[in-house]
N, CA, C, O and CB atoms as a CASP TS submission, in Angstrom:
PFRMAT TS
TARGET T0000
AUTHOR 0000-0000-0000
METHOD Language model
MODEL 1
PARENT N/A
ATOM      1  N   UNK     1     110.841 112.573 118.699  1.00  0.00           N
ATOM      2  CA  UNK     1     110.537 113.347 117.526  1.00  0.00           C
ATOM      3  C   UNK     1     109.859 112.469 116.489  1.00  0.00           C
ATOM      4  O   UNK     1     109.630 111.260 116.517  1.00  0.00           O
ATOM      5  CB  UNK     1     111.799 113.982 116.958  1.00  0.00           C
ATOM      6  N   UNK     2     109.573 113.469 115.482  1.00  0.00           N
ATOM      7  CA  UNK     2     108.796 112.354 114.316  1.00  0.00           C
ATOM      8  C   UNK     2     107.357 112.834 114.266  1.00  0.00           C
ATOM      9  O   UNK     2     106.847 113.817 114.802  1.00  0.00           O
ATOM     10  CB  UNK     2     108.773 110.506 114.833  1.00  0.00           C
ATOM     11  N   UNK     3     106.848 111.930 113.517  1.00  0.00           N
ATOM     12  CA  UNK     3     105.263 112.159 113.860  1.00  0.00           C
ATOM     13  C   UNK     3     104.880 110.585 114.278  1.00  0.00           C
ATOM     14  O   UNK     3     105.437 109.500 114.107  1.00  0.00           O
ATOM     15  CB  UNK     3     104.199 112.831 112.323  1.00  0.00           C
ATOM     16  N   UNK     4     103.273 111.154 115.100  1.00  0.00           N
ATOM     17  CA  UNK     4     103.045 110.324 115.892  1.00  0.00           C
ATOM     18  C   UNK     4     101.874 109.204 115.132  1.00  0.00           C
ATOM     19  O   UNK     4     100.993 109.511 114.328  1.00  0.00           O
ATOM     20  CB  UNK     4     102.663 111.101 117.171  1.00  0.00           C
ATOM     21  N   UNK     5     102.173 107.934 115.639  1.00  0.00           N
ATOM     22  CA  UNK     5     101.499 106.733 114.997  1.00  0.00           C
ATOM     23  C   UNK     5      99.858 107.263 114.186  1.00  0.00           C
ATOM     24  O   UNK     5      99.313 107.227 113.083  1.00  0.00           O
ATOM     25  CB  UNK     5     101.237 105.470 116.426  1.00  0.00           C
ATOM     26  N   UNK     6      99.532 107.851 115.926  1.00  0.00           N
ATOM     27  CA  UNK     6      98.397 107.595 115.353  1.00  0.00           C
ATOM     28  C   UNK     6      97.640 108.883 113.955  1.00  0.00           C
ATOM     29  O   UNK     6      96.717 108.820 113.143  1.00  0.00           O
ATOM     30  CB  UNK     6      97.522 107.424 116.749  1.00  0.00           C
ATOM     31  N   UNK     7      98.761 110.008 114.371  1.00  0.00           N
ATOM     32  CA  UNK     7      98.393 111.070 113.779  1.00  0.00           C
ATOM     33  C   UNK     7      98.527 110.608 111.977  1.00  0.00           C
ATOM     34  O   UNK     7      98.061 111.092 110.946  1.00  0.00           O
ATOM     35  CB  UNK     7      99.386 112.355 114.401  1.00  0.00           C
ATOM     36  N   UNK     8      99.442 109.394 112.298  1.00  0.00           N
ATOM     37  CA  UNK     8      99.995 109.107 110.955  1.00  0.00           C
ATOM     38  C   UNK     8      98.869 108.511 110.430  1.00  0.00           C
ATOM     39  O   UNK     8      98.283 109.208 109.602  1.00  0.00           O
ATOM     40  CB  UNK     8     101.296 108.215 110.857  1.00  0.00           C
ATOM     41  N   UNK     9      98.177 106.948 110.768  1.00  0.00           N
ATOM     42  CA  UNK     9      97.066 106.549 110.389  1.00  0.00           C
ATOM     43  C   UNK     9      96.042 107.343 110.048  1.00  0.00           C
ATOM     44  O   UNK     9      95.316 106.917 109.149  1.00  0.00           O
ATOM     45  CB  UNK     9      96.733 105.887 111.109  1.00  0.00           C
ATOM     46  N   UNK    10      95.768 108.461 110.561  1.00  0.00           N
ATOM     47  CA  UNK    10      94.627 109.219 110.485  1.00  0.00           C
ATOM     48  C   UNK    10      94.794 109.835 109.100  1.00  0.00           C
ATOM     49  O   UNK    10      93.863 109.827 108.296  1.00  0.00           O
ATOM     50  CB  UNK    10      94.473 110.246 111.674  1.00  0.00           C
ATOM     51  N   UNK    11      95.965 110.361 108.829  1.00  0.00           N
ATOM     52  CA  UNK    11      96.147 110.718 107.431  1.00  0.00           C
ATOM     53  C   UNK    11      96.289 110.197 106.595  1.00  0.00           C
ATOM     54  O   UNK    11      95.962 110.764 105.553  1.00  0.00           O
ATOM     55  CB  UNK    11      96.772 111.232 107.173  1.00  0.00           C
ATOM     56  N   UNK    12      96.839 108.854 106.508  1.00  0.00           N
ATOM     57  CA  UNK    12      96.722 107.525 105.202  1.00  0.00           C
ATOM     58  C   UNK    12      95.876 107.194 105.157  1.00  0.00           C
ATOM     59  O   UNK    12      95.603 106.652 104.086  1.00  0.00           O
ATOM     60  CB  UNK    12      97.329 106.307 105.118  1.00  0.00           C
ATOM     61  N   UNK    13      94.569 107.237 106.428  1.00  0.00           N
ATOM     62  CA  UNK    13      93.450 106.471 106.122  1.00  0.00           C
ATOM     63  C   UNK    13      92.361 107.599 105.082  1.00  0.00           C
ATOM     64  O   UNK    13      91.794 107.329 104.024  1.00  0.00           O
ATOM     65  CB  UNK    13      92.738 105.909 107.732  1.00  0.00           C
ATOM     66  N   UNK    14      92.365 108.883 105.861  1.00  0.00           N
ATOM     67  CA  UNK    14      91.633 110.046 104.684  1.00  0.00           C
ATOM     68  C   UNK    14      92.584 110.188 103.401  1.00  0.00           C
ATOM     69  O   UNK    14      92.227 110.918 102.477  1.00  0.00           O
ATOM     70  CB  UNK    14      91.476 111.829 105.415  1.00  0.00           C
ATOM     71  N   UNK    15      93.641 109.575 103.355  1.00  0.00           N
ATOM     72  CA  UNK    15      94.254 110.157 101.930  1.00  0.00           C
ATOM     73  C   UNK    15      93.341 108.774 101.207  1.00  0.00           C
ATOM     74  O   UNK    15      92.623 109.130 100.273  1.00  0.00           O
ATOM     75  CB  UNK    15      96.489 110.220 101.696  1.00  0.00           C
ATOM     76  N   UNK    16      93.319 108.037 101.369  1.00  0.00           N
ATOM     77  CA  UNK    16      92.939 106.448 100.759  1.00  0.00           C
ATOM     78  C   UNK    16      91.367 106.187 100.571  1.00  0.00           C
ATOM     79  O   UNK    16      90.904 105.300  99.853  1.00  0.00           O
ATOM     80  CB  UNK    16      93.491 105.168 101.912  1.00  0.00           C
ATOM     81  N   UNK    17      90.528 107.212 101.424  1.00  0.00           N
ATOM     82  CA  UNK    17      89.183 106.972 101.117  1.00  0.00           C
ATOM     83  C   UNK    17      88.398 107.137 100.243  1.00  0.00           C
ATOM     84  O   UNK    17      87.247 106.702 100.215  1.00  0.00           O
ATOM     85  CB  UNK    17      88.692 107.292 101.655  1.00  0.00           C
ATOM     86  N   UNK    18      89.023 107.888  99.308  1.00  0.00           N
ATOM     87  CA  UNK    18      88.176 108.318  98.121  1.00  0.00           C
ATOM     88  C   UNK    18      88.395 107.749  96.722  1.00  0.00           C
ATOM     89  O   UNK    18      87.781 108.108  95.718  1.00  0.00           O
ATOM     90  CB  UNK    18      88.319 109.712  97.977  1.00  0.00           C
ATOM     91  N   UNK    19      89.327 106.838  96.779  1.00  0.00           N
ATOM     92  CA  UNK    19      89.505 105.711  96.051  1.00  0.00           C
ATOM     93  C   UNK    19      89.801 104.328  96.526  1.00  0.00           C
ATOM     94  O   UNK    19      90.577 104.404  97.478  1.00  0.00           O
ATOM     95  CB  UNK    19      90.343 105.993  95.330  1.00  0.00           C
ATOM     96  N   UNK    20      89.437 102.884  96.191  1.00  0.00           N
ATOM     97  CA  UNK    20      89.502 101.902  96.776  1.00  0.00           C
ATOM     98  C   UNK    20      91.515 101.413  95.972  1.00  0.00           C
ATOM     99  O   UNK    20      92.162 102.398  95.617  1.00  0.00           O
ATOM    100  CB  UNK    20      87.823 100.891  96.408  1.00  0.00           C
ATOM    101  N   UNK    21      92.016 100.389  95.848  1.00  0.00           N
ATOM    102  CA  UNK    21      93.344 100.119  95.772  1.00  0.00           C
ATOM    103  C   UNK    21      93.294  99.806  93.902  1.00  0.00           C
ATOM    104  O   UNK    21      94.131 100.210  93.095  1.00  0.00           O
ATOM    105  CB  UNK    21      93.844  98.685  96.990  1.00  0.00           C
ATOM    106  N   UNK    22      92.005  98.949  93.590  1.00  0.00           N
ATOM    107  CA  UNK    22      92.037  98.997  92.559  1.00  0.00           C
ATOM    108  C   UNK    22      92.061  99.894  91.404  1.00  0.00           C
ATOM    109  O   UNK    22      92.578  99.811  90.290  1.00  0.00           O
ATOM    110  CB  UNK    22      91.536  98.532  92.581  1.00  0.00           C
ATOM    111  N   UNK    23      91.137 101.041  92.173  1.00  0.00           N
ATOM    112  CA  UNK    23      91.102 102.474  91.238  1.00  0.00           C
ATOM    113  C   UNK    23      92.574 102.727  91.241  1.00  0.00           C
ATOM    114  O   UNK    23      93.106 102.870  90.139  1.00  0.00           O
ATOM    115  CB  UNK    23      90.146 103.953  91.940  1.00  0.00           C
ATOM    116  N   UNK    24      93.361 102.809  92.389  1.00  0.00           N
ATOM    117  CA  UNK    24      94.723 102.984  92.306  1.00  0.00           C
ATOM    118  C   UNK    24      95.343 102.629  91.243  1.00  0.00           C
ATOM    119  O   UNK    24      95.845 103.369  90.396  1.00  0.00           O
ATOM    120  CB  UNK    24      95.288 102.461  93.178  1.00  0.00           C
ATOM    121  N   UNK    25      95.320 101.650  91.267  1.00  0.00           N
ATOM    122  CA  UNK    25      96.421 100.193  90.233  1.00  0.00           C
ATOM    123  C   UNK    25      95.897 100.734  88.727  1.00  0.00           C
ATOM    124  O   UNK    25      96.684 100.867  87.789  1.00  0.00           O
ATOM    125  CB  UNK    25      95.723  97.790  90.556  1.00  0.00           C
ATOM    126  N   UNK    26      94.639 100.992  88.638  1.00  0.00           N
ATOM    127  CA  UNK    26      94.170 101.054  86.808  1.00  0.00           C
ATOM    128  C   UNK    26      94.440 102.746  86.432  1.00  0.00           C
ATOM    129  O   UNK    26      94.646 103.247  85.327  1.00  0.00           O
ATOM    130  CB  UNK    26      91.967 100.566  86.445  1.00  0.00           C
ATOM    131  N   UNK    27      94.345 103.504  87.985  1.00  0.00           N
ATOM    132  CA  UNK    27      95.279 104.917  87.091  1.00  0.00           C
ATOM    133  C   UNK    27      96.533 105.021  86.731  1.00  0.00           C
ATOM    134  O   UNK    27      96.884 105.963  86.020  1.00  0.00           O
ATOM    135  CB  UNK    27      95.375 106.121  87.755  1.00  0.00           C
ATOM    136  N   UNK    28      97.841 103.616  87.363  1.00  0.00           N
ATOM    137  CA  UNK    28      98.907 103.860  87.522  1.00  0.00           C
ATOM    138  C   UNK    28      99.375 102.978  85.791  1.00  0.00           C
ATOM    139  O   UNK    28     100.358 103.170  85.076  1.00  0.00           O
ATOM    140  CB  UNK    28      99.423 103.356  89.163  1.00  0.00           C
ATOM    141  N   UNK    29      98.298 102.106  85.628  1.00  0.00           N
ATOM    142  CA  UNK    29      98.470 100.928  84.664  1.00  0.00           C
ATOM    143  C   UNK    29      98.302 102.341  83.412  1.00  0.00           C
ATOM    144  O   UNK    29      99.219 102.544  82.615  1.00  0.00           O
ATOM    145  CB  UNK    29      97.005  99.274  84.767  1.00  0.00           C
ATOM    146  N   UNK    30      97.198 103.093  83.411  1.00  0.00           N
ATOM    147  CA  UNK    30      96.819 104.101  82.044  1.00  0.00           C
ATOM    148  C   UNK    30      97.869 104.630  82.158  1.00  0.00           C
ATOM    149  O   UNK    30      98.464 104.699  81.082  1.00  0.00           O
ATOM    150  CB  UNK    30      95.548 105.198  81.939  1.00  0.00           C
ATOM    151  N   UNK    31      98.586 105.207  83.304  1.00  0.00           N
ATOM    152  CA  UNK    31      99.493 106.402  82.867  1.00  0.00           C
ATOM    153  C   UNK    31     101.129 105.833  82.246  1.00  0.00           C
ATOM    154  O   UNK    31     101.892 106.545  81.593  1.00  0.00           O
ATOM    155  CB  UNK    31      99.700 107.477  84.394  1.00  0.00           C
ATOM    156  N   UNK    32     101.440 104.126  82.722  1.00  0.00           N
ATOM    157  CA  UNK    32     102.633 103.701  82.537  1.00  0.00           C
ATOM    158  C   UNK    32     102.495 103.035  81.089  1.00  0.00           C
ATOM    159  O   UNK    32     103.396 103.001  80.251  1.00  0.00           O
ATOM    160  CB  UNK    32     103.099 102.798  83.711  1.00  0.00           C
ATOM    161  N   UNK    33     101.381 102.583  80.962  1.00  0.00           N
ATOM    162  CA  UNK    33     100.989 101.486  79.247  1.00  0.00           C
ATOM    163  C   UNK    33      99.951 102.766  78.717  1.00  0.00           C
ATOM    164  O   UNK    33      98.837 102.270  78.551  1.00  0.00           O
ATOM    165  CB  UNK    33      99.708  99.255  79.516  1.00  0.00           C
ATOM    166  N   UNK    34      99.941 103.815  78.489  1.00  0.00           N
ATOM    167  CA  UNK    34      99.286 104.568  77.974  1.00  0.00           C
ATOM    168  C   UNK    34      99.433 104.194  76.437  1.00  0.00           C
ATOM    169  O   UNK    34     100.517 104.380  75.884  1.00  0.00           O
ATOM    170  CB  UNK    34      99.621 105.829  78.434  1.00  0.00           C
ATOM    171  N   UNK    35      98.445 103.712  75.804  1.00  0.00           N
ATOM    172  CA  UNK    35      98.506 103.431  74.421  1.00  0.00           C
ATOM    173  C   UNK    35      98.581 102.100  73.734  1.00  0.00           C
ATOM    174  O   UNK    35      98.345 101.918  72.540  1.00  0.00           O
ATOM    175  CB  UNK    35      99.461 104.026  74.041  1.00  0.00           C
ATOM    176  N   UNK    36      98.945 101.157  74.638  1.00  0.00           N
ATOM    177  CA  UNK    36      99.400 100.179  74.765  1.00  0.00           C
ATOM    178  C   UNK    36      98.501  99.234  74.633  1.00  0.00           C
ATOM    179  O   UNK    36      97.482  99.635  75.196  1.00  0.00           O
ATOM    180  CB  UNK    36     100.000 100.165  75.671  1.00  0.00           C
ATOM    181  N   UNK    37      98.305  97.974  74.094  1.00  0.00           N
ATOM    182  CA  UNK    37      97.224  97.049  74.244  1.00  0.00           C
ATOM    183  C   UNK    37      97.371  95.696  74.799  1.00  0.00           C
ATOM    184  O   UNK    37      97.673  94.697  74.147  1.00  0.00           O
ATOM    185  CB  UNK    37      96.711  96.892  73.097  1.00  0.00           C
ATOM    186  N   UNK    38      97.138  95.749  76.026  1.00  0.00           N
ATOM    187  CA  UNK    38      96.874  95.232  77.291  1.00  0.00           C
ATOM    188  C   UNK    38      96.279  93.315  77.241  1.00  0.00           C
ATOM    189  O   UNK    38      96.179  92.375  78.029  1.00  0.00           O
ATOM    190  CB  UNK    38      95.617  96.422  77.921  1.00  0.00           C
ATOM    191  N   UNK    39      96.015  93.616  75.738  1.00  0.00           N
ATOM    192  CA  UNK    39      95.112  91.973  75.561  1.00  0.00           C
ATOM    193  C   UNK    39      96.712  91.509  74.784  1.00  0.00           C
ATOM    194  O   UNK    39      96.454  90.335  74.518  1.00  0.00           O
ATOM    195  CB  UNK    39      93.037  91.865  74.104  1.00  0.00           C
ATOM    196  N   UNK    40      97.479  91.628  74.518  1.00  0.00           N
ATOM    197  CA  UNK    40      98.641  91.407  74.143  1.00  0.00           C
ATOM    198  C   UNK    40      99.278  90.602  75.652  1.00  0.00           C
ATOM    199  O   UNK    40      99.289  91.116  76.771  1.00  0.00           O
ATOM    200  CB  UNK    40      99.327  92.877  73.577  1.00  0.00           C
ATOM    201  N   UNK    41      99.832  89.070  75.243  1.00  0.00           N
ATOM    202  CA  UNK    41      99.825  88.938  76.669  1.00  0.00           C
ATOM    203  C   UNK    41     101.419  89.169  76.991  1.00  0.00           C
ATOM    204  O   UNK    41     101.812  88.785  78.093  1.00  0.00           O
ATOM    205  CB  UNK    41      99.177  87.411  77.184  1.00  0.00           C
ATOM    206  N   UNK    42     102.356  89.771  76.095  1.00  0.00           N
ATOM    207  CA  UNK    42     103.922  90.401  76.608  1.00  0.00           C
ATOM    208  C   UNK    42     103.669  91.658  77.772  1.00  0.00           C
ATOM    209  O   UNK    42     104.207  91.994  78.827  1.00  0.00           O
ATOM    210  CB  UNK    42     104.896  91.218  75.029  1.00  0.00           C
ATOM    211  N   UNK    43     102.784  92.028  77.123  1.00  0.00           N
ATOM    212  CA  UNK    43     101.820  93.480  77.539  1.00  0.00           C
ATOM    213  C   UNK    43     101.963  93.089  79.164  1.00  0.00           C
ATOM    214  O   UNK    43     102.736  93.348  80.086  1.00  0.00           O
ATOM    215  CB  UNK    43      99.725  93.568  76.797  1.00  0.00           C
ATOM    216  N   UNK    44     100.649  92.249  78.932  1.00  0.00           N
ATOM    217  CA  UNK    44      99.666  91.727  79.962  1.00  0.00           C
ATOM    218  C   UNK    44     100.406  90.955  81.233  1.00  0.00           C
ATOM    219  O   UNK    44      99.837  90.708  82.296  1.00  0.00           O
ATOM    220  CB  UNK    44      98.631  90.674  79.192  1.00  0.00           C
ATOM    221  N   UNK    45     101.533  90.683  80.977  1.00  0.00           N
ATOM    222  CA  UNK    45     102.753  90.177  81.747  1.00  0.00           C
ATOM    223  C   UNK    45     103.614  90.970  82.178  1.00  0.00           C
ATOM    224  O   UNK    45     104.378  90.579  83.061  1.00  0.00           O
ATOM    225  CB  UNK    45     103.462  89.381  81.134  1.00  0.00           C
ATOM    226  N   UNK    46     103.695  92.071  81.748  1.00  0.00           N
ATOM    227  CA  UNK    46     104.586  93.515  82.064  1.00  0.00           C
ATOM    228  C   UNK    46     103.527  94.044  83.220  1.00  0.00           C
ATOM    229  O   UNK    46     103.836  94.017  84.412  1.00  0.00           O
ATOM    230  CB  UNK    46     104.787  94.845  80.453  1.00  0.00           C
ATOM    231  N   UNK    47     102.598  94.395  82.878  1.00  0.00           N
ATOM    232  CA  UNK    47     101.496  95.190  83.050  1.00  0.00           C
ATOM    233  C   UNK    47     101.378  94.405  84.641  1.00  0.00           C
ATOM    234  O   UNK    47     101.567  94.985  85.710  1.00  0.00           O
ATOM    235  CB  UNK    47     100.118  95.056  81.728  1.00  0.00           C
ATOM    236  N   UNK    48     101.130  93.403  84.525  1.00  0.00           N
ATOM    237  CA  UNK    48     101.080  92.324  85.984  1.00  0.00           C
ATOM    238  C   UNK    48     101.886  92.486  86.852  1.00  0.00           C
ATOM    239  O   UNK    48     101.647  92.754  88.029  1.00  0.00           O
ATOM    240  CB  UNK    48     101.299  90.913  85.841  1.00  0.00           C
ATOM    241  N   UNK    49     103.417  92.265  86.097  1.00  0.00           N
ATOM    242  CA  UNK    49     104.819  92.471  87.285  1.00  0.00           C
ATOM    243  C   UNK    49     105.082  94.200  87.966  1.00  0.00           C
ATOM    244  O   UNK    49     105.506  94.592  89.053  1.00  0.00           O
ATOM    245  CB  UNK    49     106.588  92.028  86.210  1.00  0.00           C
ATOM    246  N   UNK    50     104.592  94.923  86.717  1.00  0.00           N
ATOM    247  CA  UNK    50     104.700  96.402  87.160  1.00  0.00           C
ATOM    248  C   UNK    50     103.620  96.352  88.591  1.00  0.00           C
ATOM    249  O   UNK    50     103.947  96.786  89.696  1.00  0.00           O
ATOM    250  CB  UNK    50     104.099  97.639  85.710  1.00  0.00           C
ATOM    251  N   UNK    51     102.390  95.768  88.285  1.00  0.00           N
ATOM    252  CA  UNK    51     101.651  96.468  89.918  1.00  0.00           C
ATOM    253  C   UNK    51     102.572  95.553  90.664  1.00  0.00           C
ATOM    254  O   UNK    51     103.301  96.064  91.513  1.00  0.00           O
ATOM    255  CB  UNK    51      99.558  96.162  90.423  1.00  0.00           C
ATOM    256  N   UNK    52     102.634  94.123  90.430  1.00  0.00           N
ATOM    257  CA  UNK    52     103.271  93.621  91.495  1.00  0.00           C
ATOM    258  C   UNK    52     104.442  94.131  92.015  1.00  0.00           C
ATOM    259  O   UNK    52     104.283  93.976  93.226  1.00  0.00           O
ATOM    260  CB  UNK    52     103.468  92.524  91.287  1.00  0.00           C
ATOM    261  N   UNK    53     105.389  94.581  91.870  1.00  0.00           N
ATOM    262  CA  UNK    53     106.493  95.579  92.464  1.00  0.00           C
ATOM    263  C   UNK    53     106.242  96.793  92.832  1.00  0.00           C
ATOM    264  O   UNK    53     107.144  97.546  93.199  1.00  0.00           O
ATOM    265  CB  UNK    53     107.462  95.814  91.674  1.00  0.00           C
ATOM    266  N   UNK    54     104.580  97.260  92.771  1.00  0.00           N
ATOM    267  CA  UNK    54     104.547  98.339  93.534  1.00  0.00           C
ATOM    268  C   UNK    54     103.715  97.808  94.402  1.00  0.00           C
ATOM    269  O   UNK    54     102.805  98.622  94.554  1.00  0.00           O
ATOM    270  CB  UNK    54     104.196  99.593  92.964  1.00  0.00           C
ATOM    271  N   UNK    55     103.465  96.477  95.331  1.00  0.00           N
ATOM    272  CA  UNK    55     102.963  95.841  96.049  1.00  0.00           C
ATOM    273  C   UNK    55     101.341  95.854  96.313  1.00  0.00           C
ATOM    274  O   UNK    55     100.792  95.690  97.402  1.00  0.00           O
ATOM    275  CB  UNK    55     103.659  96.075  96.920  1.00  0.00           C
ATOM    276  N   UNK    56     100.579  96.142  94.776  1.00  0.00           N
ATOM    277  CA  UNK    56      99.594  95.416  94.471  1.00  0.00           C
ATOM    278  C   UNK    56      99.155  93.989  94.663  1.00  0.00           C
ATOM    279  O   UNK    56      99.905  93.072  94.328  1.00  0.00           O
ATOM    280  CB  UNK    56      99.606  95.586  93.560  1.00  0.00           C
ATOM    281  N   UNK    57      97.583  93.691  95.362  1.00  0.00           N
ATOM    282  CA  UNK    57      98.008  92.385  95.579  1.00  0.00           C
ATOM    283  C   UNK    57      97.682  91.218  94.270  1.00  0.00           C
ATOM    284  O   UNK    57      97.277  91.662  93.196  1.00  0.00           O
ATOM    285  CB  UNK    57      97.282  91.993  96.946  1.00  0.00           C
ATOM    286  N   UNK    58      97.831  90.150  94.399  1.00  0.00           N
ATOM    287  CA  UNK    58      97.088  89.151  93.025  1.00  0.00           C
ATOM    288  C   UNK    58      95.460  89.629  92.656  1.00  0.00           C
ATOM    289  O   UNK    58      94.789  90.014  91.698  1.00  0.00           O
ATOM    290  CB  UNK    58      96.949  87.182  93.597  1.00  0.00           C
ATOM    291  N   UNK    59      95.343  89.348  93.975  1.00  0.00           N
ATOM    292  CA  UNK    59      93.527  90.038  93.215  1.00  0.00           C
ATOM    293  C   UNK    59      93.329  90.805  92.697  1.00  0.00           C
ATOM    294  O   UNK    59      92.790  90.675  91.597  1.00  0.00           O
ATOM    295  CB  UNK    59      92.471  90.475  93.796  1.00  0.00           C
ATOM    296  N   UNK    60      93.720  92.268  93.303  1.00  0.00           N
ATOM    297  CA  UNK    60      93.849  93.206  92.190  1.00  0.00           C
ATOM    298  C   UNK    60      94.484  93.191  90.407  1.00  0.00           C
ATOM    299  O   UNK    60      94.292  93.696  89.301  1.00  0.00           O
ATOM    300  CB  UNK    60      94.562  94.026  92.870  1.00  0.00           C
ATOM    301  N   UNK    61      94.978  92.628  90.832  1.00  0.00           N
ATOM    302  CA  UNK    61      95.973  92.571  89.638  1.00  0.00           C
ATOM    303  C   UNK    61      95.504  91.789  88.632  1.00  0.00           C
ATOM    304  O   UNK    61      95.824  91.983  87.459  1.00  0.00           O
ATOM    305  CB  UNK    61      97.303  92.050  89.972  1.00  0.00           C
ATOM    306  N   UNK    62      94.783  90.934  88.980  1.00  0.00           N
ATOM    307  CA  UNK    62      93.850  89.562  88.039  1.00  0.00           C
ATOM    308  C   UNK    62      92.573  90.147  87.875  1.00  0.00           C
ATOM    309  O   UNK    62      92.015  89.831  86.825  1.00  0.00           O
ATOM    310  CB  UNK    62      93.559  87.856  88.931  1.00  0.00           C
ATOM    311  N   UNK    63      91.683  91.254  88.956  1.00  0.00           N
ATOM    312  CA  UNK    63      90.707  91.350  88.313  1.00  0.00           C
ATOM    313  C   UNK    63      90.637  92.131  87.371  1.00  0.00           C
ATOM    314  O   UNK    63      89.890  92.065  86.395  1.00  0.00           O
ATOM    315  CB  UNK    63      89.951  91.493  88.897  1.00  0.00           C
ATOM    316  N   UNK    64      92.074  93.557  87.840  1.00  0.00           N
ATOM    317  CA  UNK    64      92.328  94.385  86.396  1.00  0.00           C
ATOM    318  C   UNK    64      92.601  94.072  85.271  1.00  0.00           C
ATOM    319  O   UNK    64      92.192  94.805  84.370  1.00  0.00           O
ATOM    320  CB  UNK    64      93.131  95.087  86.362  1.00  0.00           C
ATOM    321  N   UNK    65      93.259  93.069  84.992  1.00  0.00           N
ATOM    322  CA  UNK    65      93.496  92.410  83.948  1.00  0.00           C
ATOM    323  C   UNK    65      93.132  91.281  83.547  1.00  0.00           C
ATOM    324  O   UNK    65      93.920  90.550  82.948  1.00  0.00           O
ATOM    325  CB  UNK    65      94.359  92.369  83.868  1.00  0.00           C
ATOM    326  N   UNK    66      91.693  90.877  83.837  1.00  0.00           N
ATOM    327  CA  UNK    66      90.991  89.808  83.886  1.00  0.00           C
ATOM    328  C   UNK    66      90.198  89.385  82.553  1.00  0.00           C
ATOM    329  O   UNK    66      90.003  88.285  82.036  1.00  0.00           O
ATOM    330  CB  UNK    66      90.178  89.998  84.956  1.00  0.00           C
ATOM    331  N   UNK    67      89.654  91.247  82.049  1.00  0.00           N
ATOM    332  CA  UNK    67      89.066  91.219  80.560  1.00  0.00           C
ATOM    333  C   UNK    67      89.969  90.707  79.559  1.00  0.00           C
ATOM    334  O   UNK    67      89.569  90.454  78.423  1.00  0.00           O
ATOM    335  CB  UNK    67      88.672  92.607  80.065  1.00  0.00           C
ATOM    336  N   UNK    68      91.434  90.503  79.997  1.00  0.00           N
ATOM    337  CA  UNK    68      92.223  90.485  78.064  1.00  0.00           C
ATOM    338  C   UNK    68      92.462  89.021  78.939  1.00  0.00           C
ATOM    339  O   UNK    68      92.204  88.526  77.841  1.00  0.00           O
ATOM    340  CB  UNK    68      94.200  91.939  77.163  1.00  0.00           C
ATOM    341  N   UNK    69      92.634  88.193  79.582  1.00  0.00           N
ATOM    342  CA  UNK    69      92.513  86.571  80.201  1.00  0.00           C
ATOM    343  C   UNK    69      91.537  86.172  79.348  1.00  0.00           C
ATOM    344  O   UNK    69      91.796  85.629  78.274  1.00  0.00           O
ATOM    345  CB  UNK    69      92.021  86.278  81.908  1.00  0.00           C
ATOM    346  N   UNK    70      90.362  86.407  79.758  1.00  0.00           N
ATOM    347  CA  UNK    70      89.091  85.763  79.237  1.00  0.00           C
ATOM    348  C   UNK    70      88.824  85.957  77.703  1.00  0.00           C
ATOM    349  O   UNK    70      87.928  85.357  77.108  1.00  0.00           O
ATOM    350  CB  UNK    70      87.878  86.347  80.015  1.00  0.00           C
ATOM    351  N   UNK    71      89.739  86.909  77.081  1.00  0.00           N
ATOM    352  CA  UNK    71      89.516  87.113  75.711  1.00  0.00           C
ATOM    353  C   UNK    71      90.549  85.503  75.350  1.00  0.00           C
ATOM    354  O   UNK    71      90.197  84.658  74.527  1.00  0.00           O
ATOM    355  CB  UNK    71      90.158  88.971  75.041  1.00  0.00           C
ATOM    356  N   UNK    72      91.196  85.462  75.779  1.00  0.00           N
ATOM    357  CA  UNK    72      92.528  84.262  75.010  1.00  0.00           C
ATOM    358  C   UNK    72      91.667  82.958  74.969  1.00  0.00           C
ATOM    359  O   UNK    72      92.149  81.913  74.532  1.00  0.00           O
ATOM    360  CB  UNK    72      94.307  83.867  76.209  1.00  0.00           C
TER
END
């Protein structure tokens, strides 16, 4: 029983194509810090550990938050 491997891949891979991981991470970052300013680096350290526990990887996570880095 269950569903089957491959039937499974086939559907994570069309659910995932129409956005890449990063688009992911910066809708999840607007909707959780909505309002919030992100160049703040308490912020910017929250903002980091939050993707990282939803198993975002570093890259992502550094290039999203790469503009308020380069401001400091």
């Amino acid at each position: 029983m269950g569903i089957a491997p491959t039937l499974l891949r086939e559907a994570v891979s069309e659910l995932y194509t129409d956005m890449d991981e990063a688009e992911y991470a910066e809708r999840l970052l607007a909707m959780r810090f909505k309002g919030q300013d992100l160049s703040d680096p308490k912020a910017r350290t929250r903002a980091a550990a939050f993707l990282q526990r939803r198993g975002y990887s570093s890259k992502v996570i550094f290039d999203l938050l790469r503009y308020s880095i380069e401001e400091d």
